[in-house]
Structures are given as C-alpha cells and as structure tokens.
C-alpha positions in Angstrom: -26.3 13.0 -36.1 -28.7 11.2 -37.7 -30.9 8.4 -36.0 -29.9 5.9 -38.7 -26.2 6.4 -38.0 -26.7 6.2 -33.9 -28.4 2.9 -35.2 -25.6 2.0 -36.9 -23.3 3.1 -34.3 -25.2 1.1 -31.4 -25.1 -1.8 -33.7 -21.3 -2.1 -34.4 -21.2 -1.7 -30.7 -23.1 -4.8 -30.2 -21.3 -6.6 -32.7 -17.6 -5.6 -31.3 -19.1 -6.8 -28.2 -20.8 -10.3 -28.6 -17.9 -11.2 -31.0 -14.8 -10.2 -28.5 -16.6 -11.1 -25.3 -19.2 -13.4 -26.0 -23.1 -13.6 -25.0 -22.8 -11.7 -22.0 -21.1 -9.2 -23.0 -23.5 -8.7 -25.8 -26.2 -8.6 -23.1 -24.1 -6.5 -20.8 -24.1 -3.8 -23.9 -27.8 -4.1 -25.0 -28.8 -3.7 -21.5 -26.9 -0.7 -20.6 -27.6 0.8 -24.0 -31.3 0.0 -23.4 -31.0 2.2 -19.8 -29.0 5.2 -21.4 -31.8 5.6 -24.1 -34.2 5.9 -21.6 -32.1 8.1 -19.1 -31.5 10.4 -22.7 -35.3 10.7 -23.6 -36.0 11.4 -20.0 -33.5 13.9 -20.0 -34.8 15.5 -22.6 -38.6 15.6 -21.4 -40.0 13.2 -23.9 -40.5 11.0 -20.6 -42.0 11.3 -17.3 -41.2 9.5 -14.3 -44.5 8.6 -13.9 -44.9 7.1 -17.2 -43.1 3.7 -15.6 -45.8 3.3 -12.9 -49.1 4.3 -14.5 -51.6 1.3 -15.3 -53.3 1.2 -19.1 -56.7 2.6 -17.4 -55.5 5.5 -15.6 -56.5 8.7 -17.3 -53.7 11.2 -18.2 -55.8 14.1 -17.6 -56.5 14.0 -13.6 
C-alpha cells in the first residue's frame, strides 16, 4: 500500500472522527495514530529507543 493511500486512509479516519464525535475525538484519533506510527517505525528498526532521549550535541558515534 502506497504512503499516499495510508495518508488518505488516516485522513478519512480523522474526518469520520471529529465529525461524529467531535474535537476530542478528533484528538483522541490523531493522538493514537501519532503513537502507532511511531511504535510501527520502531518496529521496523528505522528508530531507536534511544533516539527519544539523546540531546542535539551528543555524538552518534561514541
């Protein structure tokens, strides 16, 4: 599946959502889709645990 039709996809969810349940329930979705992409790409190894907690000057090669 392509990335513009998981866009689309995630975009009709949102829009089901804030227009049967209102403003919380569009936040409700957008949050919880917000986690599941990260819990996907970390998953998948394009993310490291550790990529949450570094600061901008440490160095990635220690």
């Amino acid at each position: 599946m392509s990335r513009a039709v998981i866009g689309m996809v995630a975009g009709m969810a949102l829009g089901f959502a804030g227009y049967f349940g209102g403003f919380g329930a569009f936040l409700l979705v957008a949050a919880l889709g917000a986690i599941g992409f990260v819990a996907g790409r970390f998953l998948e190894g394009d993310l490291e645990l550790g990529d949450f907690f570094r600061t901008r000057g440490d160095d990635r090669r220690r």
